[in-house]
Structure formats: C-alpha cells, structure tokens
N, CA and C of each residue as an Amber inpcrd file, in Angstrom:
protein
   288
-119.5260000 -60.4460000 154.5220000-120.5340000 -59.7660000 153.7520000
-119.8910000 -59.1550000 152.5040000-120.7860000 -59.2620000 151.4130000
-120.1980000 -58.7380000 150.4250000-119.7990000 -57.0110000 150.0170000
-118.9110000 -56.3820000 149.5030000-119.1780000 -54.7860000 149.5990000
-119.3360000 -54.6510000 148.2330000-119.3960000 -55.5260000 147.0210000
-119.2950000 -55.2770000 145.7520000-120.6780000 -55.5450000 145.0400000
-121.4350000 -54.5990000 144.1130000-122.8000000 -55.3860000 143.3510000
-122.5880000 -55.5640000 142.3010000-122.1980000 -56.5120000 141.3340000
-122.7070000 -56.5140000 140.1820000-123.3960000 -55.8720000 139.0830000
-123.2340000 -55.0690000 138.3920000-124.1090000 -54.5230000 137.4100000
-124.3420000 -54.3530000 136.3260000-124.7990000 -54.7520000 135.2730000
-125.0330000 -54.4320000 133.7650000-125.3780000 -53.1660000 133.3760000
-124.4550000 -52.8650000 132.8500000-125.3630000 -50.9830000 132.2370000
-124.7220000 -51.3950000 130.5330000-125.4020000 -50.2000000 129.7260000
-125.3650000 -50.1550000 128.1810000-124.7030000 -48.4300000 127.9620000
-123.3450000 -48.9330000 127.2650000-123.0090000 -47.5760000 126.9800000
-123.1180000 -46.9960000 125.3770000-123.4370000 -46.0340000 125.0470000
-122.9640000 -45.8180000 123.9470000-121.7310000 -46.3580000 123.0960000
-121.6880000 -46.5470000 121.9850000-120.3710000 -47.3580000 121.4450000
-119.2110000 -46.3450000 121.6440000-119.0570000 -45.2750000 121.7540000
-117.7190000 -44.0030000 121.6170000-117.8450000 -44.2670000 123.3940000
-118.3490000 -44.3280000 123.8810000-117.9810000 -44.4250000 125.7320000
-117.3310000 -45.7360000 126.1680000-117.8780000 -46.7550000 125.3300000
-117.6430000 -48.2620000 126.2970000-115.9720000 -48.1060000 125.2560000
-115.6110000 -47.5370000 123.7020000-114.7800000 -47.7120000 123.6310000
-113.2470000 -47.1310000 124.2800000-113.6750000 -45.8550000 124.8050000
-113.0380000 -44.8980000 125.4150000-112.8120000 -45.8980000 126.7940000
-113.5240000 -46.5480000 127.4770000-113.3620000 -47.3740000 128.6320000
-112.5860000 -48.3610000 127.9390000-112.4390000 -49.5530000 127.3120000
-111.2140000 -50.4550000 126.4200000-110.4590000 -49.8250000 126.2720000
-109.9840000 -48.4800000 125.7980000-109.2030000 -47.9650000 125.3590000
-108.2850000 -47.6090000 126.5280000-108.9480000 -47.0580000 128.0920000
-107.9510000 -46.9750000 129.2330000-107.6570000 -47.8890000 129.8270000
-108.1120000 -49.2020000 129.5670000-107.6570000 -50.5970000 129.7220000
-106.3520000 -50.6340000 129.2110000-106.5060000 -51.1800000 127.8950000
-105.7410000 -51.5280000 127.1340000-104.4830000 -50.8510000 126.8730000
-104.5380000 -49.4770000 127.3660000-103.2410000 -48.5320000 127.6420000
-102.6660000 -48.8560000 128.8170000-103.0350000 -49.3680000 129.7690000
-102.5970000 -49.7700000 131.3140000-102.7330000 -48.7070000 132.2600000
-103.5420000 -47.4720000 131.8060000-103.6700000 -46.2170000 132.9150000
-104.3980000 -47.2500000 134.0200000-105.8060000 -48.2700000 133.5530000
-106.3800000 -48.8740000 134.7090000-106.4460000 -50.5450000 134.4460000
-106.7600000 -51.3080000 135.2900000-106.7650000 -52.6220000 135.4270000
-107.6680000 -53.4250000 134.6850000-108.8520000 -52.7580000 134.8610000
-110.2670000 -53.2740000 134.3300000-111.1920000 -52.3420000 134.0400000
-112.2160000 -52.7750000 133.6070000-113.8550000 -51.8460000 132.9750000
-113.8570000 -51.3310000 134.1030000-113.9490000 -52.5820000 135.4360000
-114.4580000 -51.5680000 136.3070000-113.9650000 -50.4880000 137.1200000
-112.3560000 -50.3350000 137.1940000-111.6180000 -49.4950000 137.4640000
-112.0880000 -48.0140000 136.8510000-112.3220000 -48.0980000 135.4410000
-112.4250000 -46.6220000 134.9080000-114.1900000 -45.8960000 135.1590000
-115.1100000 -47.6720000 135.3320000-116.6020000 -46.8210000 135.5680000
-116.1860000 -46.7970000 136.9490000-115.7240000 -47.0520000 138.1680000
-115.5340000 -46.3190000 139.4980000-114.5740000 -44.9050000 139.2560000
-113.6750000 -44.9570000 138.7300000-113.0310000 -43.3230000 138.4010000
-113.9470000 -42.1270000 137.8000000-114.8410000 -42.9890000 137.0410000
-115.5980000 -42.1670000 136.7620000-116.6400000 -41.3380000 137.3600000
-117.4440000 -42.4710000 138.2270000-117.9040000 -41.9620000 139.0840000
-117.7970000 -40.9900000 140.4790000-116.6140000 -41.7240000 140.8670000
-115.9210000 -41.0930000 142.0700000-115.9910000 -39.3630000 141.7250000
-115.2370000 -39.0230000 139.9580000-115.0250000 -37.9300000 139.3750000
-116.6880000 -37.1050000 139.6720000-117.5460000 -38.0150000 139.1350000
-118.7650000 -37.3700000 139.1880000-119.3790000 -36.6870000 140.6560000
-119.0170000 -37.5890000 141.4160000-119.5480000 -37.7400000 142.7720000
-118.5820000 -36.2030000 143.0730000-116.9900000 -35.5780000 142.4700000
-116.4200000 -34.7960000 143.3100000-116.9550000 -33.7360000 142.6330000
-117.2880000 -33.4940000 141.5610000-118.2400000 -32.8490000 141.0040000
-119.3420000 -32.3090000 141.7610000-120.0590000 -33.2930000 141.9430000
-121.3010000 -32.6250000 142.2330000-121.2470000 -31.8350000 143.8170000
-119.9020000 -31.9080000 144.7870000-119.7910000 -32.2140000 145.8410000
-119.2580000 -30.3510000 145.5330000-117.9240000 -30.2760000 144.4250000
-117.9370000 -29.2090000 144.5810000-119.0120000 -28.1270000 144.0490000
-119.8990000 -28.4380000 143.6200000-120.8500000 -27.5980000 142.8830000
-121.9620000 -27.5300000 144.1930000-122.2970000 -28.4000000 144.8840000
-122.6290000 -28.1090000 146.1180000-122.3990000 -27.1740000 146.8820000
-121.0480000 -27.3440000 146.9150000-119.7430000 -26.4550000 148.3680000
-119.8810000 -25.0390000 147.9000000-120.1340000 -24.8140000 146.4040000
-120.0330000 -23.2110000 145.1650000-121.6550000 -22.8510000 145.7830000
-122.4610000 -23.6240000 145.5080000-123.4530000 -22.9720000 145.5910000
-123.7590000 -22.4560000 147.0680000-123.6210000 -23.4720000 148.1250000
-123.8290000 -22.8350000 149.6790000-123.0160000 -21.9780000 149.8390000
-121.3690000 -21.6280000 149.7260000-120.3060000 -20.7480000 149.9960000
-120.7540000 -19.7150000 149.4040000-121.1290000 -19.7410000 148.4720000
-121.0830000 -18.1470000 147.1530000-122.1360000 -17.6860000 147.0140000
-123.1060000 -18.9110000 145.8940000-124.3990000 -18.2130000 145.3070000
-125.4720000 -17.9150000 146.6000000-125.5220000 -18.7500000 147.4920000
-126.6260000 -18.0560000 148.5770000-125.9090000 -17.2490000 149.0990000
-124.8240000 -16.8560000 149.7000000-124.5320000 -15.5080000 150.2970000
-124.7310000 -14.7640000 150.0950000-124.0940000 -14.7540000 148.0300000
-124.2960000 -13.3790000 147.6430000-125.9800000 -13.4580000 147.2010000
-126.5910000 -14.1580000 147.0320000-128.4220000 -14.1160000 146.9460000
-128.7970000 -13.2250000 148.3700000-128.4390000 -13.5610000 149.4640000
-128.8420000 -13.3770000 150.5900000-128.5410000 -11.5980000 150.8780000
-127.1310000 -11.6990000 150.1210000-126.5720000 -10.3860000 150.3410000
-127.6100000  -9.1360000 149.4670000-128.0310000  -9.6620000 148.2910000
-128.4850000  -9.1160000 147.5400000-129.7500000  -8.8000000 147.9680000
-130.3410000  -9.6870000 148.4740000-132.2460000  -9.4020000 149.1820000
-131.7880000  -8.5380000 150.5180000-130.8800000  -8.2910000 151.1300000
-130.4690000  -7.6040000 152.0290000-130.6400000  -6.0850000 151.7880000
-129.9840000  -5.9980000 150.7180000-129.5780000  -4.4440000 150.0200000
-129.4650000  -5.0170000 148.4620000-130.9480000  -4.4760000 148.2440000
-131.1100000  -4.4150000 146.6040000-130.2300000  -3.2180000 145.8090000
-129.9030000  -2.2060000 146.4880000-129.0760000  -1.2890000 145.7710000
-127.5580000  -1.8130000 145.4370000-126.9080000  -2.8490000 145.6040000
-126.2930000  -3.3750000 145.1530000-126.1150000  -3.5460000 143.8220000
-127.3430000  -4.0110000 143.2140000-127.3800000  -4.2500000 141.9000000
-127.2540000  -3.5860000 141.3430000-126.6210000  -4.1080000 139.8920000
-126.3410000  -3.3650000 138.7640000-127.3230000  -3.7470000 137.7310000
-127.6760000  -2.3070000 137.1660000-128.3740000  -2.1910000 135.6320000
-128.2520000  -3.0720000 134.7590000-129.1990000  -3.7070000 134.5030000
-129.6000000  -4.4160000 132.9800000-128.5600000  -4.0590000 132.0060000
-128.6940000  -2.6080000 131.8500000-127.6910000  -1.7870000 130.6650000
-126.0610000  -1.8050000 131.2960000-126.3630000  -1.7300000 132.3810000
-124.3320000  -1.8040000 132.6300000-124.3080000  -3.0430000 132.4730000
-124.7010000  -4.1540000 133.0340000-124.3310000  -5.5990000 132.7770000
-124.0810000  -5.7920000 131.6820000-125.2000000  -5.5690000 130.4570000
-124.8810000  -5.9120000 129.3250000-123.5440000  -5.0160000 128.7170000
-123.4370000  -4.0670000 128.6520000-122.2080000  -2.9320000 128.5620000
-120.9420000  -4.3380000 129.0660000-120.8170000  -4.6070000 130.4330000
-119.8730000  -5.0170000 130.6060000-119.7740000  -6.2150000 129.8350000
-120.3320000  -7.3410000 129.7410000-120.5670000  -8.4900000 129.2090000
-119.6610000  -8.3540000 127.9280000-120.2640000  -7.2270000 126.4930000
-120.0700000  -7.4230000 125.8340000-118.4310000  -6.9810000 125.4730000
-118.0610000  -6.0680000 126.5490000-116.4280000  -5.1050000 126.8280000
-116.0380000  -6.4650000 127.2700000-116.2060000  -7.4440000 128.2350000
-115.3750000  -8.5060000 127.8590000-115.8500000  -9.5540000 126.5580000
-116.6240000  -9.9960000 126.3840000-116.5550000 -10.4760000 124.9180000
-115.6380000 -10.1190000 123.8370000-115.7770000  -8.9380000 124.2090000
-115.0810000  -8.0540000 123.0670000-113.0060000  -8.4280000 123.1370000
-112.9100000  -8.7740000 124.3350000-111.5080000  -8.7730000 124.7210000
-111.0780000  -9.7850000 124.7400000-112.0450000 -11.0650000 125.0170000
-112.2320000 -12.5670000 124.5540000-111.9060000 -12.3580000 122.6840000
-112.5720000 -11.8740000 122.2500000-112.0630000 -12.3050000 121.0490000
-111.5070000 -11.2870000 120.4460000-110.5520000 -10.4020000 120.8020000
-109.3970000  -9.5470000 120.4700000-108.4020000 -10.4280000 120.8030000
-107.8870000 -10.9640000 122.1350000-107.5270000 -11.9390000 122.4850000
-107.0290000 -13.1860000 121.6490000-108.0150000 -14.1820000 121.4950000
-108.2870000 -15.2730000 120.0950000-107.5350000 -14.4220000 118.8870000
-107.9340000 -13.7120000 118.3730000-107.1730000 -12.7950000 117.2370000
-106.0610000 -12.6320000 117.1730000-105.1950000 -12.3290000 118.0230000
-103.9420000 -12.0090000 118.8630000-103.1590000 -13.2050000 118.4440000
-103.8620000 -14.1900000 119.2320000-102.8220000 -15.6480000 119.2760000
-102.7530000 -16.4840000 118.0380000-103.8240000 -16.0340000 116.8320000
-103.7280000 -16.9440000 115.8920000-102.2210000 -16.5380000 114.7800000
C-alpha cells in the first residue's frame, strides 16, 4: 500500500524560491523534504500552543473565576505595561 500522496499546491514566488534555495544549498534533498519540514514545524507549533493553552491559560482562567479578587486594575495593568515599555526601549537606547 502506498504511504505517499501526490500533490500540487501554488506558492507565492518569495516561498517556492526560499524552498530551491534549501535545495540547492544541500541543507535538504528535495521540494519535498523542506514542504514536510515545514509542516512537521507547523504541526509542533500548533501542538505546543495547544499544550500553553490547556497547562496555563485555562488554569489560570479557571483560577481567576474562582477568586475574582485576584485581579488587577485596568489602571495598574496599564501603569505596569507601560514601566516595562518604558525599559524595553531604554534598553534599545542603551545598545545602539
């Protein structure tokens, strides 16, 4: 039985060349080497963004409908947000 399908897809010209281009360097064998890397990449992607959202964001969702006093103010959030922004680009400044 076969495990392989055949497929035609249409890439943008800057993608299909970026695929020739890891050919032709010898990182991979063929086209289809880099659209399976690619995918595989996608597939671990979405797998960890999965694993983030059940581990973390529903806990702490769950935690939060538990005990709403947890939360923090509109006004402190933004307060903090912008105290790191602010250190983000003190930072940038620094290194140039």
């Amino acid at each position: 039985m076969r495990t392989t399908q055949a497929l035609s897809i249409t890439l943008p010209v800057e993608m299909a060349q970026m695929v020739k281009d890891k050919v032709s360097s010898g990182e991979y064998a063929s086209e289809s080497e880099v659209i399976r890397a690619g995918l595989r990449a996608l597939s671990a992607q979405s797998a960890a963004i999965d694993k983030w959202l059940l581990e973390e964001v529903l806990p702490a969702a769950d935690a939060q409908d538990a005990d709403p006093s947890r939360a923090i103010p509109i006004a402190e959030t933004r307060k903090r947000l912008q105290s790191f922004m602010d250190g983000q680009r003190a930072g940038k400044s620094e290194r140039k």
